[in-house]
VEXGU-20469 format. One record per residue: residue number from 1; residue in one letter; y, z, x of N, C-alpha, C in turn. Coordinates in Angstrom, 2 decimals. Layout:
BEGIN
SITE  resi  resn  n.north     n.up   n.east  ca.north    ca.up  ca.east  c.north     c.up   c.east
SITE   NUM     A        Y        Z        X         Y        Z        X        Y        Z        X
...
***
This chain:
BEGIN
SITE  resi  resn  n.north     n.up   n.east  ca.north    ca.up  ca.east  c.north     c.up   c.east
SITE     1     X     6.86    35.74   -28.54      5.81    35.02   -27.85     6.32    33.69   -27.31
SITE     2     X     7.30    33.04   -28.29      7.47    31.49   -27.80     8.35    31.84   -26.34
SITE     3     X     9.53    32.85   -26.43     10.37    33.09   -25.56     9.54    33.43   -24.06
SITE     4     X     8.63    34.52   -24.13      7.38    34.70   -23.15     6.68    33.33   -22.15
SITE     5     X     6.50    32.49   -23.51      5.74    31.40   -22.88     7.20    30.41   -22.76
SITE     6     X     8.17    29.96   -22.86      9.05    29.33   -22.35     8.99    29.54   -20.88
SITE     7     X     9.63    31.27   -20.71      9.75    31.79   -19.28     8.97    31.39   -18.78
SITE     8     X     6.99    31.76   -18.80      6.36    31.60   -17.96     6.46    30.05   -16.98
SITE     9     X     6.25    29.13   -18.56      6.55    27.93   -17.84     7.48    27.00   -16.85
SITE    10     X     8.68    28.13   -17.12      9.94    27.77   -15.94     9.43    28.46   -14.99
SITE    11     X     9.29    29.15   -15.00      9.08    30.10   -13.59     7.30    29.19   -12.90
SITE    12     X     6.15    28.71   -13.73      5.77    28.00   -13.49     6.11    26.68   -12.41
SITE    13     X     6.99    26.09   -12.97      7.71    24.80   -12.79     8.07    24.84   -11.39
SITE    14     X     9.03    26.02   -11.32      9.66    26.48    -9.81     8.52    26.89    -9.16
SITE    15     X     7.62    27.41    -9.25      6.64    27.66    -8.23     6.17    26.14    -7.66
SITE    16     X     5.80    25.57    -8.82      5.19    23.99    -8.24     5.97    23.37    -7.58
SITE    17     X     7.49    23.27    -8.02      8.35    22.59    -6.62     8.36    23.27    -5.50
SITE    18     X     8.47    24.42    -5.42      8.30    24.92    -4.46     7.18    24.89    -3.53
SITE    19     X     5.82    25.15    -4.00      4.68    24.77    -3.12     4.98    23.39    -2.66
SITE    20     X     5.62    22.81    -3.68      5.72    21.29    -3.11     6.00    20.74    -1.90
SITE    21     X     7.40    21.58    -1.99      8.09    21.29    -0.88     7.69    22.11     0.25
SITE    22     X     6.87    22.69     0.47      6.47    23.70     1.10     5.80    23.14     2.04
SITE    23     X     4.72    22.54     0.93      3.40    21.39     1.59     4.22    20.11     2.38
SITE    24     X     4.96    19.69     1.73      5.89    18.95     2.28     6.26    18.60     3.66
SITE    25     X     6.84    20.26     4.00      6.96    20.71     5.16     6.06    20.52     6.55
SITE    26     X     4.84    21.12     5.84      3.84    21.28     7.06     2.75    20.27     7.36
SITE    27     X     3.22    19.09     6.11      2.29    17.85     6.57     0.72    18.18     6.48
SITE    28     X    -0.12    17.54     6.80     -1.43    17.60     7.10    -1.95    18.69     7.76
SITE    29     X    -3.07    19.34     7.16     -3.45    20.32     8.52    -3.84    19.22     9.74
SITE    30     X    -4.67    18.28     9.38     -5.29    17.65    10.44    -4.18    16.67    11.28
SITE    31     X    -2.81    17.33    11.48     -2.23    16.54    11.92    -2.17    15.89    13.86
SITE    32     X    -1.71    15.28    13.69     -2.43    14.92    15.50    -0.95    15.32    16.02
SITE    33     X    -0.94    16.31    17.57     -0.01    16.80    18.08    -0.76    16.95    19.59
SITE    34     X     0.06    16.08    20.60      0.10    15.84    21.57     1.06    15.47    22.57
SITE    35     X     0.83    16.04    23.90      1.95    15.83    24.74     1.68    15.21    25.80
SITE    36     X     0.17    14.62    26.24     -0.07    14.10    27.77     0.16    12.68    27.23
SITE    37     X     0.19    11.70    28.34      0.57    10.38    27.88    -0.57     9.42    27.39
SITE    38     X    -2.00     9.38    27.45     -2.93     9.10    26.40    -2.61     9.61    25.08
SITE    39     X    -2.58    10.48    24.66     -2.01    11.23    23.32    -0.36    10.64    23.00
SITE    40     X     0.25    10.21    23.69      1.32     9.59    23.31     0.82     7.89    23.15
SITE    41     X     0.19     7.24    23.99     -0.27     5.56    23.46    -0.87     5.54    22.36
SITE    42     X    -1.99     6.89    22.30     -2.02     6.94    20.79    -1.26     6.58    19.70
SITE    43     X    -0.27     8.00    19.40      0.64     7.90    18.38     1.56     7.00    18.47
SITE    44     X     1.92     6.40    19.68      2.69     5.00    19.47     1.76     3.46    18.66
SITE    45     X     0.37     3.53    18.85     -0.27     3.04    18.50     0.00     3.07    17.01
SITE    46     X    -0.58     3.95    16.42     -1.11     4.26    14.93     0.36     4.34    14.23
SITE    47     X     1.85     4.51    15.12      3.12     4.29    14.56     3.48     3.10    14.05
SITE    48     X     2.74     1.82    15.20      2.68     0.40    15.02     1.51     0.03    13.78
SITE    49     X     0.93     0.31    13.87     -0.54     0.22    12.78     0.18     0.55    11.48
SITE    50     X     0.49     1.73    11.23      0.95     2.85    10.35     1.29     1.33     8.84
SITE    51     X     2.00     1.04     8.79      2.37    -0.44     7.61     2.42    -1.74     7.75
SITE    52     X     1.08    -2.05     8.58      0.19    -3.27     8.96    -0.17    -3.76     7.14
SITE    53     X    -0.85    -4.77     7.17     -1.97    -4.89     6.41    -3.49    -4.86     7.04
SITE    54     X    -3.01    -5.21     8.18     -4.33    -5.11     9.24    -5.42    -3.74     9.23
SITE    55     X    -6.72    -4.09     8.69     -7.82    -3.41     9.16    -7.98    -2.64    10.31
SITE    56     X    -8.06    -1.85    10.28     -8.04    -0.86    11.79    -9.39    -0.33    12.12
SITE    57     X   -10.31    -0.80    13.25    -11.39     0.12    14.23   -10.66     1.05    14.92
SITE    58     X   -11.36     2.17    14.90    -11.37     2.96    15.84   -12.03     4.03    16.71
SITE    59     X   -12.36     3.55    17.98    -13.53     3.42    18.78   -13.19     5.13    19.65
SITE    60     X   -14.39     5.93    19.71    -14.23     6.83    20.54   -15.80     7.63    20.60
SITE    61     X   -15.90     8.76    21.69    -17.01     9.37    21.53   -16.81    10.63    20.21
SITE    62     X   -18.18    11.15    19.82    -18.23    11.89    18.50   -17.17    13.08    19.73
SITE    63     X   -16.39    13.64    18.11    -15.82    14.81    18.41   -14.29    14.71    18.91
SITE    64     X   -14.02    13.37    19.00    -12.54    13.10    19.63   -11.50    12.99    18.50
SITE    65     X   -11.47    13.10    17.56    -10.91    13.20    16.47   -10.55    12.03    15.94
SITE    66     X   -11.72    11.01    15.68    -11.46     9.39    15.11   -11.45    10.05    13.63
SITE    67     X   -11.43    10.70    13.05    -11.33    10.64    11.26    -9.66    11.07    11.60
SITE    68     X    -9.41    12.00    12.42     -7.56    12.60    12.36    -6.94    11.60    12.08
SITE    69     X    -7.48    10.79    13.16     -6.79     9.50    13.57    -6.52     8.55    12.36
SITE    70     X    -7.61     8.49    11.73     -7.23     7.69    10.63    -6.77     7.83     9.14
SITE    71     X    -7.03     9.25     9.42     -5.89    10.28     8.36    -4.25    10.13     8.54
SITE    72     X    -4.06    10.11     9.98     -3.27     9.89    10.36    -2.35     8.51     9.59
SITE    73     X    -3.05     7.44    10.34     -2.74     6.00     9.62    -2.45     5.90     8.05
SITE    74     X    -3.11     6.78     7.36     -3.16     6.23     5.92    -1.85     7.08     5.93
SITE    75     X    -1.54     8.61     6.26     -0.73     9.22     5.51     0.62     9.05     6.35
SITE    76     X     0.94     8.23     7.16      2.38     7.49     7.81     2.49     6.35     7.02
SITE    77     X     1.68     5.66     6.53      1.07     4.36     5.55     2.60     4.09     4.89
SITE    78     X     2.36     2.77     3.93      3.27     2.63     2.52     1.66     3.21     1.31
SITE    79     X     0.49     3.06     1.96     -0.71     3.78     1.20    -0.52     5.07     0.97
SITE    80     X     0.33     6.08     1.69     -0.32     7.23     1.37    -0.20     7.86     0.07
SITE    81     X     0.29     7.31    -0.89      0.52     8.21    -2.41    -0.54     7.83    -2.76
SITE    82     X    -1.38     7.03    -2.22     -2.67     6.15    -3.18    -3.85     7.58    -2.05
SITE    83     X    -4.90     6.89    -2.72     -6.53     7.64    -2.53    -6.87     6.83    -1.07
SITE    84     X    -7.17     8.33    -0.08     -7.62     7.93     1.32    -9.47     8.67     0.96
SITE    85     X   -10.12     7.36     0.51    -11.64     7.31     0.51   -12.18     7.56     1.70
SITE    86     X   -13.54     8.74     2.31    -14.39     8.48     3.30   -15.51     8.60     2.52
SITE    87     X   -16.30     7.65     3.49    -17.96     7.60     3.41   -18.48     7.66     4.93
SITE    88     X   -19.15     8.59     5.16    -19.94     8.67     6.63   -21.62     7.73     6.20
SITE    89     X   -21.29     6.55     7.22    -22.44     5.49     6.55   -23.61     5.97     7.42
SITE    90     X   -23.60     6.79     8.46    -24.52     7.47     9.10   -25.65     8.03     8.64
SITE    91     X   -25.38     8.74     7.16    -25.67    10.05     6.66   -27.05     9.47     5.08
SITE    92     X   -26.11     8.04     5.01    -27.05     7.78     3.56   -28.20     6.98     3.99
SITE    93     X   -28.93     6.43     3.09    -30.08     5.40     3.37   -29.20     3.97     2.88
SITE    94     X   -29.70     3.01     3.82    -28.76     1.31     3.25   -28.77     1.09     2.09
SITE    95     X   -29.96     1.49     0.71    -29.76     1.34    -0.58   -28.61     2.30    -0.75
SITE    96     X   -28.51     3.60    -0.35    -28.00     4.54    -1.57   -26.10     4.43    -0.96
SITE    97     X   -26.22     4.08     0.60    -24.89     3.41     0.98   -24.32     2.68     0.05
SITE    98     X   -25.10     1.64    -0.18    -24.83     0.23    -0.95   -23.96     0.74    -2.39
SITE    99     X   -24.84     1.50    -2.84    -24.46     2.49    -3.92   -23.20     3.09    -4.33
SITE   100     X   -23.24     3.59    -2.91    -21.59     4.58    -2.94   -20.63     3.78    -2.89
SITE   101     X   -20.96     2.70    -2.16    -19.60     2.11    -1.93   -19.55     1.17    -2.85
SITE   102     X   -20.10     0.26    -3.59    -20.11    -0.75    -4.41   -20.46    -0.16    -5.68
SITE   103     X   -20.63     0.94    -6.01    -20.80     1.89    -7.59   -22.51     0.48    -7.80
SITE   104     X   -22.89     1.38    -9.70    -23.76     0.64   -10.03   -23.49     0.47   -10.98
SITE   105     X   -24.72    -0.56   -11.73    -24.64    -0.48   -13.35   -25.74     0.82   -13.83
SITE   106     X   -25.51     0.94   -15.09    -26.83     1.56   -15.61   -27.58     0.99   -15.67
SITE   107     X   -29.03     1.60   -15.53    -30.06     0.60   -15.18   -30.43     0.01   -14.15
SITE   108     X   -29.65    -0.27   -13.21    -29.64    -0.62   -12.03   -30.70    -0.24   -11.38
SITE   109     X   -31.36     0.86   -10.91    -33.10     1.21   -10.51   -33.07     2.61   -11.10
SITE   110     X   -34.36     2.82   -10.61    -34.34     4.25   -11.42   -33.47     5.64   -11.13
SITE   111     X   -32.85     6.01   -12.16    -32.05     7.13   -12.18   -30.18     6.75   -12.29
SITE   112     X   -30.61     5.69   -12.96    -29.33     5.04   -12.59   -29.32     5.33   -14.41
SITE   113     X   -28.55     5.89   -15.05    -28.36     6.42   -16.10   -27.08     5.90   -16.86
SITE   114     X   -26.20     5.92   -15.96    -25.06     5.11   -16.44   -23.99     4.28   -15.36
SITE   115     X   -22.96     4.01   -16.06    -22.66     3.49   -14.61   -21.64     4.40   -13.95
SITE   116     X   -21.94     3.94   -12.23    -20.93     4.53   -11.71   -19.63     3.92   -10.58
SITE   117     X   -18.75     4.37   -10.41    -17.79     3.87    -9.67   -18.33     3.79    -8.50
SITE   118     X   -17.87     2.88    -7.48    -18.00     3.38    -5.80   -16.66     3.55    -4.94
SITE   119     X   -17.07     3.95    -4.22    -15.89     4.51    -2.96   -15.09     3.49    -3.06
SITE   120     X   -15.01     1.98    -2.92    -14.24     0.82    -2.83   -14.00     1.16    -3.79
SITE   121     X   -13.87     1.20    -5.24    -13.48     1.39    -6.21   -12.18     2.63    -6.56
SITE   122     X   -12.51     3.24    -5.77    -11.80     4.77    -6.08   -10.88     4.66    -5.13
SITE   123     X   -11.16     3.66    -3.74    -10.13     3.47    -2.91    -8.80     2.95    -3.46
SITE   124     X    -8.80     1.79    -4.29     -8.08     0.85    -4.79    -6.58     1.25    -4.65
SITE   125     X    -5.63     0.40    -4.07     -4.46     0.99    -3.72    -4.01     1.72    -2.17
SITE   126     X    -5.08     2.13    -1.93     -5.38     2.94    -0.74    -5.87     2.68     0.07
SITE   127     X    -6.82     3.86     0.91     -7.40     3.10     2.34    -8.62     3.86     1.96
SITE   128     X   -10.01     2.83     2.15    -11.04     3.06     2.73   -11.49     3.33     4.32
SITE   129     X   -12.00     4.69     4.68    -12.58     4.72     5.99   -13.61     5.34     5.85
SITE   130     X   -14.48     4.15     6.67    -15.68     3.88     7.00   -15.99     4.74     8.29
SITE   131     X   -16.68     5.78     8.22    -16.83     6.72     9.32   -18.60     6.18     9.73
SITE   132     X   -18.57     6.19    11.22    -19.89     5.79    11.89   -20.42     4.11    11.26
SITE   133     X   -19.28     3.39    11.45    -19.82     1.99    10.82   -20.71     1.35    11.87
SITE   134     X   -21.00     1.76    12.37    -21.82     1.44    13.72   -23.19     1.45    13.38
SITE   135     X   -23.38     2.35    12.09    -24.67     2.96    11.39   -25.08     1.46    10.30
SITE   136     X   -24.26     0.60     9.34    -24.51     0.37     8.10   -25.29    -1.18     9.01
SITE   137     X   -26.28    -1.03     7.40    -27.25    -2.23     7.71   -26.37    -3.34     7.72
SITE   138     X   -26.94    -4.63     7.98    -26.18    -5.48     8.09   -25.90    -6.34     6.56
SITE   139     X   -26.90    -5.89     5.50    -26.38    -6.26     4.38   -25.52    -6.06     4.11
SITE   140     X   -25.34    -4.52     3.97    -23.87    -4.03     3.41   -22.64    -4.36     4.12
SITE   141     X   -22.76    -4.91     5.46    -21.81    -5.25     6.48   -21.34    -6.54     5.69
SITE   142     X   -22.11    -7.32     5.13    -21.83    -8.72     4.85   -21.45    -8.58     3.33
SITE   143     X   -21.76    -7.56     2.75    -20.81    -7.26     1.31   -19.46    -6.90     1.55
SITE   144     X   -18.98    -5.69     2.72    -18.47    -5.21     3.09   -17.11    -6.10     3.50
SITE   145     X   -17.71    -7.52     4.25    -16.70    -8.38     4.46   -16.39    -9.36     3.38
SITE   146     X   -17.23    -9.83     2.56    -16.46    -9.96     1.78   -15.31    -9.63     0.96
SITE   147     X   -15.58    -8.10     0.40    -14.18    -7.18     0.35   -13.23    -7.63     0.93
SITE   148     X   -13.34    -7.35     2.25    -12.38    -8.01     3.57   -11.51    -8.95     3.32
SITE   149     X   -12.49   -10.04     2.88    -11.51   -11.50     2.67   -11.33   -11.59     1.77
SITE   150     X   -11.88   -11.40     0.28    -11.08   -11.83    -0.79   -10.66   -10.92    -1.64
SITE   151     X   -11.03    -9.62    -1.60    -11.07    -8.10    -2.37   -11.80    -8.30    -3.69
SITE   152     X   -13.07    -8.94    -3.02    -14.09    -8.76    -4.68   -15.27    -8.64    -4.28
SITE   153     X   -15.71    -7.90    -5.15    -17.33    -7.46    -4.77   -17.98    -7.34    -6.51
SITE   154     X   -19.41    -7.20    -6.38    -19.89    -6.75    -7.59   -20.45    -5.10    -7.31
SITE   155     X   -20.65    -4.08    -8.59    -22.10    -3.49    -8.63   -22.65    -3.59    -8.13
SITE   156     X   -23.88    -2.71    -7.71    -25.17    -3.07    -7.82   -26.07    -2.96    -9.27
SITE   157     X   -26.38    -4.03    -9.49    -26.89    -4.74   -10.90   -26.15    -5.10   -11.73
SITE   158     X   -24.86    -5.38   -11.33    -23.77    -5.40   -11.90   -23.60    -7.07   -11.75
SITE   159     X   -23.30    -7.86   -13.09    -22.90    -9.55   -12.73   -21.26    -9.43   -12.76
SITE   160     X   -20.57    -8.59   -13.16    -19.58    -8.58   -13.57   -18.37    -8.45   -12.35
SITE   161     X   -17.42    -9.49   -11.57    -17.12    -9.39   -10.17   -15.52    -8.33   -10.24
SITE   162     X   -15.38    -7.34    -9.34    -14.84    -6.40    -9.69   -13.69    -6.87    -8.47
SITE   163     X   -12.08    -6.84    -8.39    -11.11    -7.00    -7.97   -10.53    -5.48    -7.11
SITE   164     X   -10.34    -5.62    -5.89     -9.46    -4.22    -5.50    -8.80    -4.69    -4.32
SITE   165     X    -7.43    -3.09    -4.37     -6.49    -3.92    -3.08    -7.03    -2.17    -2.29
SITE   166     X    -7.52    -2.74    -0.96     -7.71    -2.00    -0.27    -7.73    -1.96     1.20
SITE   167     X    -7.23    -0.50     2.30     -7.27    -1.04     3.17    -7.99    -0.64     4.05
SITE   168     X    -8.83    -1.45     5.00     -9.99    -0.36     5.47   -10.00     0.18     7.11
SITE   169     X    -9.94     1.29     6.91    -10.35     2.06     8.41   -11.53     2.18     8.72
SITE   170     X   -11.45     1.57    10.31    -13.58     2.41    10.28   -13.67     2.94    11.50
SITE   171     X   -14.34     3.78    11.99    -14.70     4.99    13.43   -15.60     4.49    13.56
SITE   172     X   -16.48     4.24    15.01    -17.43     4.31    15.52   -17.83     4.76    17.16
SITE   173     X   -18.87     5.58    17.56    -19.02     5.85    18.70   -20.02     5.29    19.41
SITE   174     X   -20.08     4.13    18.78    -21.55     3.43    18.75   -20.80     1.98    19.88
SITE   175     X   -21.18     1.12    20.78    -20.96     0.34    21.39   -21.21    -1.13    21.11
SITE   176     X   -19.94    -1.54    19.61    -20.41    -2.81    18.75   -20.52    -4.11    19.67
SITE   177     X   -19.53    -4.28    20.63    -20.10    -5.83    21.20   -21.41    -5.92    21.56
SITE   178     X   -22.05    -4.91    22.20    -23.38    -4.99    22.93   -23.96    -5.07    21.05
SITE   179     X   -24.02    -4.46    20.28    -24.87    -4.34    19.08   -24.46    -6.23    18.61
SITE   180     X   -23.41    -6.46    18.85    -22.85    -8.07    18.34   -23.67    -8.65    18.86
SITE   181     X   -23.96    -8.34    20.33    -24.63    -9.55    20.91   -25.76    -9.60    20.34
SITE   182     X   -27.09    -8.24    20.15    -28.07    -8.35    19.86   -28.34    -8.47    18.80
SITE   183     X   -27.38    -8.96    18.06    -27.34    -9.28    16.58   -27.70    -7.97    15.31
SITE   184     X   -26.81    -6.92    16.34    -27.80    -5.65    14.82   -26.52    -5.47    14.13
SITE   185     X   -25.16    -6.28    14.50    -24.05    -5.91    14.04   -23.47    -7.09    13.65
SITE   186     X   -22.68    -7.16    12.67    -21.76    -8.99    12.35   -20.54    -8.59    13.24
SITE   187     X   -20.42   -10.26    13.85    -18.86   -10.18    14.31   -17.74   -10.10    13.56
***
């Protein structure tokens, strides 16, 4: 039996390097591959971006492949061994946004049972992208930058101020200067 289970586990072992290197190989499915010369300013773009510290927007209509894009960025990165976080801020309500991305305490309102992590949290090391930021209220915009500048945020119901190194991507198809001007967006 021990001899049985030795084998399996080598032969185990070699399978996993092998898928490894396998995966290795073929990179991302969602990888971006292009030959007209927009599709090349692109990838010269996101080559330059790629081990910034700099925050990256990225502006296009739905369907043009702004999440590739920023799949892209994280996994050319010095980030990519770390956690590439999305949240589509489109999709939640501004409390339960608030939520995901800033975790809670227990107790925090009802159903809040224990505590939980948020997306910034799970990012740590890595890159946060913010898909449809064009969507989030302007509270969370102004939690959001804080992150930004000093990498601390709290919970929600949480006093306790929580530290992370993160870097953030965000998509939008939404038209922010005009939203800047009318004040539904922070500069």
């Amino acid at each position: 039996f021990a001899a049985v289970s030795v084998s399996n586990a080598r032969s185990y072992d070699n399978l996993q390097r092998t898928n490894d290197a396998l995966k290795s190989e073929l990179g991302s499915e969602d990888t971006v591959v292009g030959k007209n010369n927009k599709m090349k300013k692109i990838l010269h773009s996101v080559n330059k971006l790629k081990d910034t510290k700099s925050n990256v927007l990225v502006l296009g209509e739905s369907g043009t492949g702004k999440g590739i894009i920023a799949r892209t960025i994280h996994e050319q990165s010095n980030r990519k061994e770390n956690p590439f976080v999305t949240v589509n801020c489109s999709i939640l309500s501004p409390t339960l946004l608030e939520s995901e991305l800033f975790g809670h305490e227990k107790g925090a309102f009802t159903g809040a049972v224990g505590q939980k992590k948020g997306k910034i949290e799970m990012a740590n090391g890595g890159t946060l992208f913010l898909d449809e930021i064009g969507d989030m209220s302007l509270s969370a915009q102004a939690k959001i930058l804080r992150v930004l500048e000093d990498g601390k945020f709290e919970r929600v119901g949480g006093t306790q101020t929580q530290t992370v190194d993160i870097r953030l991507l965000a998509a939008t198809n939404k038209p922010l200067e005009e939203m800047v001007s009318a004040g539904s967006f922070r500069e």
